[in-house]
C-alpha positions in Angstrom: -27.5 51.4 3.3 -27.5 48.0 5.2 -28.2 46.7 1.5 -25.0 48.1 -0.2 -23.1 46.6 3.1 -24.2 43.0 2.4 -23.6 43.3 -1.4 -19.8 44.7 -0.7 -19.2 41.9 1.9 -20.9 39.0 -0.9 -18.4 40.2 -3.2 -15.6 40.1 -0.8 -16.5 36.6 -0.1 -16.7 35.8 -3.4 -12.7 36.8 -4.0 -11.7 35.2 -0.6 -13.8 32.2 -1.4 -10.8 30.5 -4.2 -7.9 31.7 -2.1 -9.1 29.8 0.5 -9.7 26.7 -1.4 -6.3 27.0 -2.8 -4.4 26.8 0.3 -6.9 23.8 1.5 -5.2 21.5 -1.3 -2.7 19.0 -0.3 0.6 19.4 -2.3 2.3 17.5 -4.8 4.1 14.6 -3.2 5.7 14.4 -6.6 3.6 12.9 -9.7 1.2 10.3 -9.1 2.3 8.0 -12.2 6.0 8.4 -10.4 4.3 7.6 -7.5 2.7 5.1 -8.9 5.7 3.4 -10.3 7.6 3.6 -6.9 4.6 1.6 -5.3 4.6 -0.6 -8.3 8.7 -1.3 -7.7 8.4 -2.2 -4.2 6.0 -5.0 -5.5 8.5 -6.0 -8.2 11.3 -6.1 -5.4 9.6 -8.6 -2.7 8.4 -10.9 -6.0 11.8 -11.2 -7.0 13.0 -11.9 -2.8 10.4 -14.6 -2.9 10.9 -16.2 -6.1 14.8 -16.6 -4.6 13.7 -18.1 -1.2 14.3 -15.4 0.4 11.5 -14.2 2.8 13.7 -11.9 4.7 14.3 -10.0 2.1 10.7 -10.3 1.2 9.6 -8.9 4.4 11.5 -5.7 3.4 8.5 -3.9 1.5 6.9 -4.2 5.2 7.0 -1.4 8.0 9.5 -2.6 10.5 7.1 -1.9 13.2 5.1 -3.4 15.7 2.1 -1.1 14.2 2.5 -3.6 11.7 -0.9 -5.2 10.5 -1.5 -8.7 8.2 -5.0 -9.6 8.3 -4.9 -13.1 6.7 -7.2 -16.0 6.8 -7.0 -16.8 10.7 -7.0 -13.1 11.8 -5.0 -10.2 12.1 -1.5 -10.4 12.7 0.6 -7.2 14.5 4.3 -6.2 13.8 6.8 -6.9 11.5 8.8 -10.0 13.6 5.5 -11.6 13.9 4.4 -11.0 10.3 8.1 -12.8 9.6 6.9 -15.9 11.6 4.3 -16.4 10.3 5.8 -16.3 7.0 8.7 -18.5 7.7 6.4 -21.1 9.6 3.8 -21.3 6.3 6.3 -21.7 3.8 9.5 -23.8 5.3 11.2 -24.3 1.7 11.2 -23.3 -1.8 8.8 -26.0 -2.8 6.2 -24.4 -0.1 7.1 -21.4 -1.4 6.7 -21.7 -5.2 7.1 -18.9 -7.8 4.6 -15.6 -6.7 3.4 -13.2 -9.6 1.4 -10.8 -8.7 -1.7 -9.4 -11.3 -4.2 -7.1 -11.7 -2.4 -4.1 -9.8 -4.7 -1.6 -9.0 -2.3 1.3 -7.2 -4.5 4.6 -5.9 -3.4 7.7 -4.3 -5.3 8.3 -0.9 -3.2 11.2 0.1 0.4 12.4 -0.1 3.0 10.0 1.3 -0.3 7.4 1.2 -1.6 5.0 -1.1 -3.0 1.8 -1.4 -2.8 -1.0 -3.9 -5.8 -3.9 -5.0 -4.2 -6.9 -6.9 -4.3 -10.2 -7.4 -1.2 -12.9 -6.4 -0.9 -16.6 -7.1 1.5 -18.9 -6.2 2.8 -21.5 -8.6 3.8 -25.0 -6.8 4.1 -27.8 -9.0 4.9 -30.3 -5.9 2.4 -28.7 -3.4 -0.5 -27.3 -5.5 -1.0 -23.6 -6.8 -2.4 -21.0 -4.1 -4.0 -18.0 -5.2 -6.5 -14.7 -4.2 -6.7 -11.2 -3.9 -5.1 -8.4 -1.3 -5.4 -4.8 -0.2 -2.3 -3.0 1.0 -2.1 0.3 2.6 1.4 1.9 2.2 2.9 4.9 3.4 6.2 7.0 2.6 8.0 6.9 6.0 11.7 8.4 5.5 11.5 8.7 1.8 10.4 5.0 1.8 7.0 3.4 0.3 6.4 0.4 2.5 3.0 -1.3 3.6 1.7 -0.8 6.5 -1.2 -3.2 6.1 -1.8 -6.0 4.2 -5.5 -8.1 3.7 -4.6 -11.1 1.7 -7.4 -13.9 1.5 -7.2 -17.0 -0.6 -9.5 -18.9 -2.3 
């Protein structure tokens, strides 16, 4: 008897065993190469700020929050005003700030409303010598908005 019990309860488990699995998957937060093309966007938007001189608007693709984090070559920095200091102290003019492209996006999923981007971004500066290296950036949706959360630029 005990044996017919334990094959009855095997097969239950065996039908309960996808259903479960099914409601452990994180929904769509809408299509990863729409995704993928809004994270690419915010990219094109602060390029296009910078190339203008215009860091403000440059800082926009960045959480306006002091959970802010830039991790650069002389250590982390925390929050958005700070992150815009330190931007506006490093590059006082359009000749410090040259023409950024970036290359060599690499945008990935990590979860929905999460994602986080590997690329390469060079400055050209004719007057003040090209700058160049690689970054990591985290960015989350936060009110129907991608932004970055975190940014690791180095340069070499």
């Amino acid at each position: 008897m005990a044996h017919r019990h334990s094959k009855g309860w095997m097969v239950l488990a065996g039908l309960a065993l996808p259903a479960c699995v099914a409601l452990r998957r994180p929904g769509p937060a809408g299509r990863p190469d729409e995704t993928a093309a809004a994270i690419r966007s915010v990219l094109t938007t602060q390029t296009a700020a910078w190339n203008r001189g215009d860091i403000p608007g440059f800082m926009q693709g960045y959480w306006q929050s002091d959970s802010l984090v830039f991790i650069g070559r002389r250590g982390p920095t925390y929050g958005w005003q700070a992150t815009l200091a330190n931007y506006q102290k490093n590059y006082p003019d359009a000749a410090a700030m040259g023409r950024l492209d970036f290359s060599g996006l690499r945008v990935t999923l990590l979860a929905p409303g999460a994602a986080q981007v590997v690329g390469h971004w060079h400055l050209a500066r004719p007057a003040a010598g090209d700058l160049q290296g690689y970054f990591l950036l985290v960015l989350r949706q936060i009110d129907g908005k991608w932004v970055v959360v975190a940014d690791h630029t180095n340069s070499q």
